[in-house]
N, CA, C and O atoms as a GROMACS GRO file, in nm:
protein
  452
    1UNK      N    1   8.569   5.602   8.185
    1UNK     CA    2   8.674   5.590   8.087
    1UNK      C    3   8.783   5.692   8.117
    1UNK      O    4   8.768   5.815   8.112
    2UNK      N    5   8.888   5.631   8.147
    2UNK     CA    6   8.993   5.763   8.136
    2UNK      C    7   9.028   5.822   7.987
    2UNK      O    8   8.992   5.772   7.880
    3UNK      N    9   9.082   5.903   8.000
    3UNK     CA   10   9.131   5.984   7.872
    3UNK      C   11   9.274   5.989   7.871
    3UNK      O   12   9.328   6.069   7.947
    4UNK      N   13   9.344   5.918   7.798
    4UNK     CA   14   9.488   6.008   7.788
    4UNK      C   15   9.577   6.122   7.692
    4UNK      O   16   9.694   6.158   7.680
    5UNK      N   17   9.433   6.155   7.627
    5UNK     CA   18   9.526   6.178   7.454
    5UNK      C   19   9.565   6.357   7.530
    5UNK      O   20   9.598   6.376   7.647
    6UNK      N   21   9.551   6.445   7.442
    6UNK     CA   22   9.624   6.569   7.508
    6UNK      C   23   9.580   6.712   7.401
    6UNK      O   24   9.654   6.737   7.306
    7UNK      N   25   9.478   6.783   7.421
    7UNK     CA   26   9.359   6.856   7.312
    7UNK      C   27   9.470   6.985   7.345
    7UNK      O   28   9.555   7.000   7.433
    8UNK      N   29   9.426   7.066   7.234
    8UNK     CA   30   9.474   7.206   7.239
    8UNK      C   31   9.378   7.247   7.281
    8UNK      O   32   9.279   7.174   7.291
    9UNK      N   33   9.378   7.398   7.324
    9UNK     CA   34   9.265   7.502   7.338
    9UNK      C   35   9.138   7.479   7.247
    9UNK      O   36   9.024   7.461   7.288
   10UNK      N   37   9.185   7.484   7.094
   10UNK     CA   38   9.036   7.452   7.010
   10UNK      C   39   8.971   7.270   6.998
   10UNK      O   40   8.893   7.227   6.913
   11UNK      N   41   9.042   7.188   7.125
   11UNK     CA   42   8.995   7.050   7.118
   11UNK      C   43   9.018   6.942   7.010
   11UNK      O   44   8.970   6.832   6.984
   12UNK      N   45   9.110   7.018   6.963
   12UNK     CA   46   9.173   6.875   6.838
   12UNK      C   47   9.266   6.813   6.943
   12UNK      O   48   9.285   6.833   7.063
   13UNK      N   49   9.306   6.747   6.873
   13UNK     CA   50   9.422   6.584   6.986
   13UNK      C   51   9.532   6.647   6.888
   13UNK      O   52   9.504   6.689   6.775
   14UNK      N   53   9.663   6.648   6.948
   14UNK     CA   54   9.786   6.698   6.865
   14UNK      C   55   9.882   6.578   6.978
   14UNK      O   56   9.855   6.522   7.085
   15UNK      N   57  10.009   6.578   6.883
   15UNK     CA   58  10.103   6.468   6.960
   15UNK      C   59  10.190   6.639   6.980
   15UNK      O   60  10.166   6.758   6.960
   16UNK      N   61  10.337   6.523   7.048
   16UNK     CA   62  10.433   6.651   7.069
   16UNK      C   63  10.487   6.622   6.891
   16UNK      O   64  10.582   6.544   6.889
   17UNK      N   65  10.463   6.649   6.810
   17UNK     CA   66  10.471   6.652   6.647
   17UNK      C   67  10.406   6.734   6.606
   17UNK      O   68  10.459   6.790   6.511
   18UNK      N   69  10.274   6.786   6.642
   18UNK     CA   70  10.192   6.875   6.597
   18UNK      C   71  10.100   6.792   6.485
   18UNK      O   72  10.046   6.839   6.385
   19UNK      N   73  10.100   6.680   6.523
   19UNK     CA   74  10.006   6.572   6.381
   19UNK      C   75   9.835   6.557   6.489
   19UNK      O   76   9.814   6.587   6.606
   20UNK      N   77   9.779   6.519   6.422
   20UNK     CA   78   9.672   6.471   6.509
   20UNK      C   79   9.720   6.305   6.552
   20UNK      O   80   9.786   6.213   6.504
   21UNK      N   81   9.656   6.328   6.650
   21UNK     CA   82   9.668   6.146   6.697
   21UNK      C   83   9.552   6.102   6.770
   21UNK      O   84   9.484   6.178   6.840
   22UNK      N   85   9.532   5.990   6.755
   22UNK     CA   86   9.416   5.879   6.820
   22UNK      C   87   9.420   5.922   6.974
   22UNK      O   88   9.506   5.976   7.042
   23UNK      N   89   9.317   5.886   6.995
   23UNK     CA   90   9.274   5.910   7.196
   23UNK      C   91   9.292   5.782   7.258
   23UNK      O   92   9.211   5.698   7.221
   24UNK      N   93   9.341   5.761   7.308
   24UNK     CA   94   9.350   5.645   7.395
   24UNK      C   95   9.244   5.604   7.501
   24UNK      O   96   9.235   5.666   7.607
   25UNK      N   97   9.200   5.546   7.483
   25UNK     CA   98   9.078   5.526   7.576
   25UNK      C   99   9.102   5.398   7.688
   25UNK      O  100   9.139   5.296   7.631
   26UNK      N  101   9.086   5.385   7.836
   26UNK     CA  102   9.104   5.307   7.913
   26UNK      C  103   9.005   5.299   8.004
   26UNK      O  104   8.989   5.398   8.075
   27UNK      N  105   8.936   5.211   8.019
   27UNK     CA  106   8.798   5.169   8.142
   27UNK      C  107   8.884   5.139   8.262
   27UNK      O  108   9.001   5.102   8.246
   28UNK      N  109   8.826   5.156   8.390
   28UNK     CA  110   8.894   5.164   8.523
   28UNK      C  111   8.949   5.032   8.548
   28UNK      O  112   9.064   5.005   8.584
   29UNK      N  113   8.827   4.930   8.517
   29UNK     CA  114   8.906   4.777   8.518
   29UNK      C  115   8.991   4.720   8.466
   29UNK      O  116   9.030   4.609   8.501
   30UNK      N  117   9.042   4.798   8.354
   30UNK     CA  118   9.146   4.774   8.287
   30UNK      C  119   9.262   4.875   8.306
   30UNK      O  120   9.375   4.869   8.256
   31UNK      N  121   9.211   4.969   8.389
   31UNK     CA  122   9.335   5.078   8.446
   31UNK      C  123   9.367   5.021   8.542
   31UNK      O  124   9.480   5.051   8.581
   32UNK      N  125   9.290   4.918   8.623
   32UNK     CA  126   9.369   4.866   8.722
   32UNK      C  127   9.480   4.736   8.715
   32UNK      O  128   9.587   4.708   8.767
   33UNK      N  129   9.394   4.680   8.626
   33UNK     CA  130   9.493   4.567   8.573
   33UNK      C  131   9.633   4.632   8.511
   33UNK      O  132   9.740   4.600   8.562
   34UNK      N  133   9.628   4.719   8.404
   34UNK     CA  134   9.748   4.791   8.392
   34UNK      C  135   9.838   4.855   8.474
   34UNK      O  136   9.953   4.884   8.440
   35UNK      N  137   9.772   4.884   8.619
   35UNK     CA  138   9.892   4.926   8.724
   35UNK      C  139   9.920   4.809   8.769
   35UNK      O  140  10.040   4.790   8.786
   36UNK      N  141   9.844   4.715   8.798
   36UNK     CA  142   9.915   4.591   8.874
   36UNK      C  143  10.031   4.498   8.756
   36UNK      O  144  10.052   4.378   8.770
   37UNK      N  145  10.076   4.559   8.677
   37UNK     CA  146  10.156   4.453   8.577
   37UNK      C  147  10.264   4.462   8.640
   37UNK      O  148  10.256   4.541   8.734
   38UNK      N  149  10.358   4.417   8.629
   38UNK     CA  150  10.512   4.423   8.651
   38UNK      C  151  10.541   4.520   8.591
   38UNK      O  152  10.499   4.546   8.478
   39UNK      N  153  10.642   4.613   8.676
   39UNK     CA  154  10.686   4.715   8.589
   39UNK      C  155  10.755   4.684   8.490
   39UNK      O  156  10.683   4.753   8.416
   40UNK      N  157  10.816   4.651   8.433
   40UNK     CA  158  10.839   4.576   8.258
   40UNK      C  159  10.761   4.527   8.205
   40UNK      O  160  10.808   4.494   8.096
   41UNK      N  161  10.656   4.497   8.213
   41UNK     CA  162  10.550   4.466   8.166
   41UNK      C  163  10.442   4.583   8.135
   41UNK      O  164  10.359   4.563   8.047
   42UNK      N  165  10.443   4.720   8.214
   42UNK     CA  166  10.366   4.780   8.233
   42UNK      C  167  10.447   4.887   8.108
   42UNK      O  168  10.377   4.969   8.048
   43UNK      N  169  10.565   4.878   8.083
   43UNK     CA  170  10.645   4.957   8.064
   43UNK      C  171  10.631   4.962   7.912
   43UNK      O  172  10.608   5.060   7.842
   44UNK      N  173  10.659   4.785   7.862
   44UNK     CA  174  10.637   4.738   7.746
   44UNK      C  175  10.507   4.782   7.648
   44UNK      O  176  10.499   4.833   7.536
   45UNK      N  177  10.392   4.729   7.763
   45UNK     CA  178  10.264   4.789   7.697
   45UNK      C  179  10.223   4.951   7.681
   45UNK      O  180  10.140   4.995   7.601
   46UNK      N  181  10.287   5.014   7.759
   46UNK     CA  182  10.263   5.173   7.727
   46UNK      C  183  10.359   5.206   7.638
   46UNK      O  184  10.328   5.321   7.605
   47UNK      N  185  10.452   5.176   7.581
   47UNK     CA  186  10.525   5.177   7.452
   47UNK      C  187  10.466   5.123   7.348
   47UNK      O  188  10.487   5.177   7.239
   48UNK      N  189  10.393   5.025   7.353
   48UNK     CA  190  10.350   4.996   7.243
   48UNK      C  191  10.187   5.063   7.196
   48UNK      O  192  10.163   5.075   7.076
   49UNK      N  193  10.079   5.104   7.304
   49UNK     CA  194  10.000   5.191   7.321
   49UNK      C  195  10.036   5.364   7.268
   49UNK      O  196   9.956   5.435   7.208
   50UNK      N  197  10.133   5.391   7.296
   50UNK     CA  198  10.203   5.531   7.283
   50UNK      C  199  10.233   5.516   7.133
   50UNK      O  200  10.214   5.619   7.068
   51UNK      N  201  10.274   5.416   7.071
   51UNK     CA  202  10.288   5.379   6.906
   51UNK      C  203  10.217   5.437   6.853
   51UNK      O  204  10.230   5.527   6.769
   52UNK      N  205  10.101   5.372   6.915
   52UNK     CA  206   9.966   5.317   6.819
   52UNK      C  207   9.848   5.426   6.821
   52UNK      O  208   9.735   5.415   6.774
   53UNK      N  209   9.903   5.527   6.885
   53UNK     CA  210   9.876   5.650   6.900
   53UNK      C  211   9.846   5.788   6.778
   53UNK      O  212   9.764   5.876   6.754
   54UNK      N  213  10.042   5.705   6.702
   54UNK     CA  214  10.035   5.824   6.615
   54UNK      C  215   9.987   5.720   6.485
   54UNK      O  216   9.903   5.784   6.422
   55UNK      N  217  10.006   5.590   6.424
   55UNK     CA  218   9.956   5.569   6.347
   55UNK      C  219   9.918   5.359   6.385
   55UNK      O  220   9.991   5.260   6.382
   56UNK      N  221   9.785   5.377   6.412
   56UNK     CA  222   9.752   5.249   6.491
   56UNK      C  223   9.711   5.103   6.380
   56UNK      O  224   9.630   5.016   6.412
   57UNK      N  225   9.763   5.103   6.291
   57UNK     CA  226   9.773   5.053   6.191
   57UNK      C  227   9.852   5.000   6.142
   57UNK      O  228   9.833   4.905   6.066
   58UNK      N  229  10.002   5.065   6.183
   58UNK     CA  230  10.110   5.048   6.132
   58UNK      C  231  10.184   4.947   6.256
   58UNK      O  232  10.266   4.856   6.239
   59UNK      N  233  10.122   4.998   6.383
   59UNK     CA  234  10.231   4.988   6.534
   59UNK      C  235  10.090   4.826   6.582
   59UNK      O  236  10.100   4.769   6.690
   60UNK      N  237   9.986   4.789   6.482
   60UNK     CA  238   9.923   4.633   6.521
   60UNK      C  239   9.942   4.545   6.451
   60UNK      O  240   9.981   4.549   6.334
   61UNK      N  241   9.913   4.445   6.521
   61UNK     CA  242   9.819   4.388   6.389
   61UNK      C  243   9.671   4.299   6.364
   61UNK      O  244   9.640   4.266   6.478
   62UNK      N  245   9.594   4.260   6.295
   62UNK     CA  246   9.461   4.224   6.307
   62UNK      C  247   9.446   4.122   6.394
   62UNK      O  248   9.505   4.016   6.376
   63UNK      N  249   9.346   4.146   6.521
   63UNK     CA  250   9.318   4.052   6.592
   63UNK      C  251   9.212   3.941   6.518
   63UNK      O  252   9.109   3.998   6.484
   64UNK      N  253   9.215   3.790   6.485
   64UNK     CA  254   9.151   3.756   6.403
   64UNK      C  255   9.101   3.787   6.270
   64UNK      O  256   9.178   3.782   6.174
   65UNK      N  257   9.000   3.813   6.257
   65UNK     CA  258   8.954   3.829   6.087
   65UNK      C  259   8.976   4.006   6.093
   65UNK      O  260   8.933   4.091   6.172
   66UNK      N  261   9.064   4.015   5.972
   66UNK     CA  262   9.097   4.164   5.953
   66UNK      C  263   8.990   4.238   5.927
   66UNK      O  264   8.927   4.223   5.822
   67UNK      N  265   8.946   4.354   6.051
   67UNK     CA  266   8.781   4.419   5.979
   67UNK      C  267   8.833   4.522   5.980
   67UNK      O  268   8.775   4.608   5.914
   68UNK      N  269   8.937   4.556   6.039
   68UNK     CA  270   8.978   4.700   6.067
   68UNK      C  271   9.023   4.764   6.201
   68UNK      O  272   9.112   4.844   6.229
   69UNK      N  273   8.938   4.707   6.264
   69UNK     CA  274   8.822   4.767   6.390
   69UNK      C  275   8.950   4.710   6.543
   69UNK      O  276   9.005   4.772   6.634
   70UNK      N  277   8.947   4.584   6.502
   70UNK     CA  278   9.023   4.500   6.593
   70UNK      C  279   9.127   4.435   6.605
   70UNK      O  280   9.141   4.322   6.559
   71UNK      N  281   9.258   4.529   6.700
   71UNK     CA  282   9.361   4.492   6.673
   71UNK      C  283   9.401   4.412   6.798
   71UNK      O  284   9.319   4.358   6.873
   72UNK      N  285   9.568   4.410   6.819
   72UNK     CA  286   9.598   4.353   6.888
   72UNK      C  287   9.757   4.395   6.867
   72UNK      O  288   9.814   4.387   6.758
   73UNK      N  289   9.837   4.454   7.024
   73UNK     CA  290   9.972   4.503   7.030
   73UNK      C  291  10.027   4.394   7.141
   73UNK      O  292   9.970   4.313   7.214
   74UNK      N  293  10.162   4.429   7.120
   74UNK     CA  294  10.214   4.312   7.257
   74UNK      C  295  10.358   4.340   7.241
   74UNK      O  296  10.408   4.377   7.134
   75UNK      N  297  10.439   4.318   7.373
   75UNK     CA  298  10.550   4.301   7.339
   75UNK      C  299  10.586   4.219   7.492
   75UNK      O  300  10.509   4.225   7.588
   76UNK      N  301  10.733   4.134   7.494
   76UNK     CA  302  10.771   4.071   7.535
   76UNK      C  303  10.678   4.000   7.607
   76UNK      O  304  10.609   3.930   7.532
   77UNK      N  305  10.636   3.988   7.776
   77UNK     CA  306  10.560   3.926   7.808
   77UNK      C  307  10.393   3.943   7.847
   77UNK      O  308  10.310   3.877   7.910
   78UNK      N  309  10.396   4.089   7.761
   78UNK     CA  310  10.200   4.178   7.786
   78UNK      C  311  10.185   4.189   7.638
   78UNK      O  312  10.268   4.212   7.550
   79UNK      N  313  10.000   4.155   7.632
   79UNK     CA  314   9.967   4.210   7.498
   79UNK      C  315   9.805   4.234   7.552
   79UNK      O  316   9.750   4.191   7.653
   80UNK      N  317   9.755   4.319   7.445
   80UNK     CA  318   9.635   4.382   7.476
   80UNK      C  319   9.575   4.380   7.324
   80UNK      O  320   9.630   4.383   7.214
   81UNK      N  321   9.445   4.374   7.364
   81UNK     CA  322   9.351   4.397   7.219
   81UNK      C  323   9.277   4.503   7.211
   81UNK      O  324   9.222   4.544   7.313
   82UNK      N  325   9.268   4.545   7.133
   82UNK     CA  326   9.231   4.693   7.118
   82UNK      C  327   9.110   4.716   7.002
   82UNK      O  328   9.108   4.648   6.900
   83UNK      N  329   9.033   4.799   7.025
   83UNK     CA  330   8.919   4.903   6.937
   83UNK      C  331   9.004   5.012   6.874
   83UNK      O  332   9.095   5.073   6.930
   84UNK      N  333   8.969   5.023   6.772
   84UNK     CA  334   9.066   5.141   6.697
   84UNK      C  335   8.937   5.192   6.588
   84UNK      O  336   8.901   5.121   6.495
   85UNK      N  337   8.882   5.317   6.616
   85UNK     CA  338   8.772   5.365   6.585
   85UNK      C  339   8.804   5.495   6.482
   85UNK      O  340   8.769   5.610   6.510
   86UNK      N  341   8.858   5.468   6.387
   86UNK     CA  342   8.861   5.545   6.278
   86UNK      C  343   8.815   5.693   6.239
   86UNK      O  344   8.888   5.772   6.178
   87UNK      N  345   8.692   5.720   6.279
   87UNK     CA  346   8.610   5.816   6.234
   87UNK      C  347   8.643   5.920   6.406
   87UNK      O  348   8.680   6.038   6.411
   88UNK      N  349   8.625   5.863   6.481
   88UNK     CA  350   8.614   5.928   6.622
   88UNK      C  351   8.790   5.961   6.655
   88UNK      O  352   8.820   6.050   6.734
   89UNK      N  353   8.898   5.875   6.582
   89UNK     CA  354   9.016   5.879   6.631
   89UNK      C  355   9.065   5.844   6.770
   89UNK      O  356   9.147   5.910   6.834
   90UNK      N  357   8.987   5.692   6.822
   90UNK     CA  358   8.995   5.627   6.932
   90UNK      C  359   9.066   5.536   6.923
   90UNK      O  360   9.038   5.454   6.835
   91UNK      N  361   9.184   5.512   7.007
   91UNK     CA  362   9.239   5.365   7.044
   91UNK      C  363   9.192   5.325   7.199
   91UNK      O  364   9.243   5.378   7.298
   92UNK      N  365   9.069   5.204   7.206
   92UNK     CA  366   9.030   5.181   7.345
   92UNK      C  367   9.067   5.018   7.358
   92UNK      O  368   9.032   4.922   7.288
   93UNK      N  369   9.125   5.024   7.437
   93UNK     CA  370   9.141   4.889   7.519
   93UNK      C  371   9.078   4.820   7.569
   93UNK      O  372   9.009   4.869   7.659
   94UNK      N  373   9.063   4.675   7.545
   94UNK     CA  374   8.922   4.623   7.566
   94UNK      C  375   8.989   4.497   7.679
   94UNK      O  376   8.930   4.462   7.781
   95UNK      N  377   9.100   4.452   7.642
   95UNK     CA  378   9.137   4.366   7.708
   95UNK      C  379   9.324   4.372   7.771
   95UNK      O  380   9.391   4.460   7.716
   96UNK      N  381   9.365   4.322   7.830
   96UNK     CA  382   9.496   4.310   7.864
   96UNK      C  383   9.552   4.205   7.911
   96UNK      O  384   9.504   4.170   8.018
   97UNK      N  385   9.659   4.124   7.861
   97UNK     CA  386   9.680   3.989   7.922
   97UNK      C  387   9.847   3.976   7.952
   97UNK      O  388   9.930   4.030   7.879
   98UNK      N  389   9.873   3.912   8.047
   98UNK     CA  390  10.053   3.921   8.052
   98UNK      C  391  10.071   3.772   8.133
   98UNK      O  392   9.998   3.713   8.213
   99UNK      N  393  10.171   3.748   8.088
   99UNK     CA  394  10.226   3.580   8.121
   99UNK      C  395  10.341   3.642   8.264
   99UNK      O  396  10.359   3.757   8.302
  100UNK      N  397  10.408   3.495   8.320
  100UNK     CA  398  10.499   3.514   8.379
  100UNK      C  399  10.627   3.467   8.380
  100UNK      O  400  10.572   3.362   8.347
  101UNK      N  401  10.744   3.439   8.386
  101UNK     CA  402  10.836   3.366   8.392
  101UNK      C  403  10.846   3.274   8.268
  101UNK      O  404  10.962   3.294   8.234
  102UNK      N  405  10.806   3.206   8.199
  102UNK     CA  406  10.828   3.118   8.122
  102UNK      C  407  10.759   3.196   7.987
  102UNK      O  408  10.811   3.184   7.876
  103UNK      N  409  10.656   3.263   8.005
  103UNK     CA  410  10.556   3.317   7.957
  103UNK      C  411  10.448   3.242   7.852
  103UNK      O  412  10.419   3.255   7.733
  104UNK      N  413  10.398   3.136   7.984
  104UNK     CA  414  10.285   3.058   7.986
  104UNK      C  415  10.187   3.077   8.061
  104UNK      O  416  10.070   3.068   8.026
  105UNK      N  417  10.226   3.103   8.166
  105UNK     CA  418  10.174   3.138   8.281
  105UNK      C  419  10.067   3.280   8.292
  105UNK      O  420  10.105   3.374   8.362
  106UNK      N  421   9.972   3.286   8.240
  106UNK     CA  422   9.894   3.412   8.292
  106UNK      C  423   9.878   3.482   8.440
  106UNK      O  424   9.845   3.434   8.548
  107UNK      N  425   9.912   3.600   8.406
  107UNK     CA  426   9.898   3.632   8.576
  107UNK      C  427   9.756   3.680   8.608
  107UNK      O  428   9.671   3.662   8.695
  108UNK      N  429   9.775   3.767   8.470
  108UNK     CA  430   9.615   3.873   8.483
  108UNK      C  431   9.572   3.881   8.310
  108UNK      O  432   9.644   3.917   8.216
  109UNK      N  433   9.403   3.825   8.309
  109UNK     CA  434   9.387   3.851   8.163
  109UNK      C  435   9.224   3.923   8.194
  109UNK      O  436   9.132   3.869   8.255
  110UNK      N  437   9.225   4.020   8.148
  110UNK     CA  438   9.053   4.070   8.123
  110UNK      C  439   9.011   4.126   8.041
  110UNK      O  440   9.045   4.239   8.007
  111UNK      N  441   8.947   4.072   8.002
  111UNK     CA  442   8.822   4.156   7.847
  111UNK      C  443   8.694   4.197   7.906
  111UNK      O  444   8.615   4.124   7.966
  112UNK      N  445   8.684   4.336   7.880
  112UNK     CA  446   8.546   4.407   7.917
  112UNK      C  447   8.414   4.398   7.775
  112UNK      O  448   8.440   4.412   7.655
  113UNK      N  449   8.308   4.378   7.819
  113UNK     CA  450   8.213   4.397   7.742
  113UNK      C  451   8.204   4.494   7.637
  113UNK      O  452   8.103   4.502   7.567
   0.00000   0.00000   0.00000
């Protein structure tokens, strides 16, 4: 799992705000799919990831039946579904999908276990 969030010395997660924020969590197979996007595509989804950071609630919305747990961000032609783990202060990425040209077309879609 990579890590992206950013701990002080005593290991809390702080943004450049000084608030706490969610950890971003990314599995390698899905770090790779995220470098291979189009850079506008790649660009889009780390803006909207970087959101959902400081309040991941506000920057989704419910993937299927609202439990809490499972969202879903996107913008123009990438969207991703996401774990958003409340208690631990995790946003992990479970899946990533992006269209092409028409944006019908899938180029790359994967959901990890």
């Amino acid at each position: 799992m990579i890590d992206y969030s950013v701990r002080n010395a005593g290991g809390s997660v702080y943004s450049a705000w000084g608030r706490d924020t969610y950890q971003l969590r990314l599995g390698p197979a899905l770090h790779e799919i995220y470098m291979a996007l189009p850079d506008g595509s790649r660009r889009d989804l780390a803006g909207c990831l970087v959101d959902m950071l400081a309040d991941p609630f506000a920057h989704s919305t419910p993937y299927g039946v609202d439990d809490g747990t499972v969202r879903s961000v996107g913008q123009g032609l990438v969207a991703a579904v996401v774990l958003v783990g409340k208690e631990a202060m995790t946003v992990t990425v479970i899946q990533i999908s992006c269209a092409e040209g028409d944006g019908t077309t899938p180029v790359s879609s994967r959901m990890v276990p």
